[in-house]
N, C-alpha and C positions, 0 to 999 in steps of 0.2 A: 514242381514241388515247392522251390520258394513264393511263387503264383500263391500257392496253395497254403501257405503258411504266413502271407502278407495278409490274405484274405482274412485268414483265421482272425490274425488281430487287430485288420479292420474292424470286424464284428462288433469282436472283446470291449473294443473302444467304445465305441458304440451304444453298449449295453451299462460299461460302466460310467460312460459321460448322460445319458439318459438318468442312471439310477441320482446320478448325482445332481444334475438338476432338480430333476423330481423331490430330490432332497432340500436342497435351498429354494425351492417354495413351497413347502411345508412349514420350514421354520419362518420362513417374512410371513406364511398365514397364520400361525399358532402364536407368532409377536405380535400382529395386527390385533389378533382378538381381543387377546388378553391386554394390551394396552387398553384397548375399546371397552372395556367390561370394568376393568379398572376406572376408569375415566366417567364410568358411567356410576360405579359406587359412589364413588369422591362428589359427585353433583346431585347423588341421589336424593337428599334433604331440598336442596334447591329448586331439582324439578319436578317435588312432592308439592310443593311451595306455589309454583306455579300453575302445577294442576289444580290446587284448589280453589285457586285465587282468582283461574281463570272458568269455572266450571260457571255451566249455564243451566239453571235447571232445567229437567227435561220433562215436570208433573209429574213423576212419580214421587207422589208426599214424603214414603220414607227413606228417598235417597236423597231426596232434594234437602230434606231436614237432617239427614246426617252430614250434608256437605253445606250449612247451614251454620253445624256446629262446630266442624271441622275447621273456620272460616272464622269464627268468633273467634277458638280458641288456637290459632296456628302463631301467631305472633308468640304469646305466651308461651307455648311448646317451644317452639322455637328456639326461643332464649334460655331454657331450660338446660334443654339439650345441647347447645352450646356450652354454656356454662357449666355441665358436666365434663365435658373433652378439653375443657379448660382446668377444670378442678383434678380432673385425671390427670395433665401432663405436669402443672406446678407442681402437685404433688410427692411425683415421683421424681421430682429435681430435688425437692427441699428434703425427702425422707432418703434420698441418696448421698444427701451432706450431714444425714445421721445427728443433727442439732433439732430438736422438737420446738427448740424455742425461738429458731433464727427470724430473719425479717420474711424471707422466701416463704414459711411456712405460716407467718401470720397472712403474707399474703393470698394463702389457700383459704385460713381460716374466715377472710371477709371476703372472701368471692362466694365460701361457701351461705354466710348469713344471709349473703343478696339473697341467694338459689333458692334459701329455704323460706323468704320472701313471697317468692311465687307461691308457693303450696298450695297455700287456702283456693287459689283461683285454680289453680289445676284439680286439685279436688272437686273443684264445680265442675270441670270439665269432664270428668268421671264419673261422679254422680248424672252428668246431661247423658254421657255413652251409655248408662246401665239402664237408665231410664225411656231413651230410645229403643234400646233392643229389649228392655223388659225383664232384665235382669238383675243379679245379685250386683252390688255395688261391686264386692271381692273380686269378683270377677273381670271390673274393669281398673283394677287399681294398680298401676305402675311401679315399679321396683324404684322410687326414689332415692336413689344411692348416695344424694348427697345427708341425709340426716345420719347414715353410716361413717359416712368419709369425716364427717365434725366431729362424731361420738370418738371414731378413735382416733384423731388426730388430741381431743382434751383429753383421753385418756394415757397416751403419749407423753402430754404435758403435767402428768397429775393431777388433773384436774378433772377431781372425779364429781363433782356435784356439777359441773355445768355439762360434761359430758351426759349423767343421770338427766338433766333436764332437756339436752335433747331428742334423747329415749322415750323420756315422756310426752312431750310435744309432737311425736311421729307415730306416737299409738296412740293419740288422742284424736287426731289429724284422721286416722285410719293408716297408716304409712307403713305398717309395721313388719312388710314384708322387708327384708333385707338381705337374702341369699344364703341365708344360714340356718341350720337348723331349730335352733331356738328361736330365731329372727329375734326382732327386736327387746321383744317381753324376756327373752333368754338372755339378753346381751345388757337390759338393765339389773335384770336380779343380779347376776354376776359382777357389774361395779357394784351395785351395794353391798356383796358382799367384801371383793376387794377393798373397797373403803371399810366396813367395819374390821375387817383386819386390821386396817391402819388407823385404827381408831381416830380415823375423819369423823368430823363431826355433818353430818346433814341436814338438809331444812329438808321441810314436806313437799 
């Protein structure tokens, strides 16, 4: 009987040292990935970067010529998109010390003029994508978010006529996408109306 009851829990042991291995390599495989996946986002601009940088044409004209333009215009992107995850994190330091007019927040406001520097050339570079594939500009036009991120940061400041003129300059540009429903052309009417409430006076 004790034979038989040592046995027993031999087993038991057994069964439950097995389940629990099985378990702690589960989780070192389910930690491995996920670091690996992770690690792999975080580098993923980099090694978009290098794939293009490194690419050899292979004669097929319209792949060779969209990695052509890819290639012209990756520097430029680049720094763009930089400069957004940069305008994004200051941002939310300076709009968390709740002063619109601090030095933190001017320093948003001139990382964002660099940004909108770029435009014109990334607009070529959109215009070259719609034009490759033979299509509508609109359709290859990037949500430029930092012509948004200026607009309400002077609107923030009261400062409603330079925020209007960045309005205007990003539906001029074509930019006028913004994430909103109104998008841009919605978001100027609405300062001009809030300045004629406040009876700001406006230039054209």
């Amino acid at each position: 009987m004790e034979k038989w009851i040592l046995k027993k829990r031999s087993i038991l042991f057994h069964i439950v040292a097995t389940y629990f291995t099985c378990g702690i390599w589960a989780i070192i495989y389910f930690y491995c990935k996920f670091t690996t996946s992770t690690k792999k986002d975080v580098n993923k601009e980099e090694t978009y970067a290098e794939h293009v940088n490194n690419y050899i044409p292979t004669g097929d004209e319209k792949l060779d010529a969209y990695y052509e333009i890819e290639k012209q215009y990756l520097p430029i992107l680049m720094k763009h998109y930089k400069n957004v995850e940069k305008i994004n994190m200051l941002y939310t330091v300076a709009n968390n010390l709740s002063l619109p007019d601090s030095p933190q927040m001017q320093q948003v406001i001139d990382l964002c003029l660099e940004d909108i520097e770029l435009a014109p050339q990334i607009l070529d570079y959109c215009k070259k994508m719609a034009d490759h594939y033979n299509e509508d500009l609109e359709n290859h036009l990037i949500n430029y978010v930092t012509f948004q991120r200026l607009a309400i940061i002077y609107e923030k400041q009261k400062e409603y006529q330079k925020a209007i003129d960045v309005c205007k300059m990003a539906i001029q540009l074509g930019f006028y996408k913004d994430g909103t429903t109104g998008q841009m052309p919605g978001r100027l009417a609405r300062l001009i109306k809030k300045s004629n409430k406040q009876n700001i006076e406006l230039t054209e």
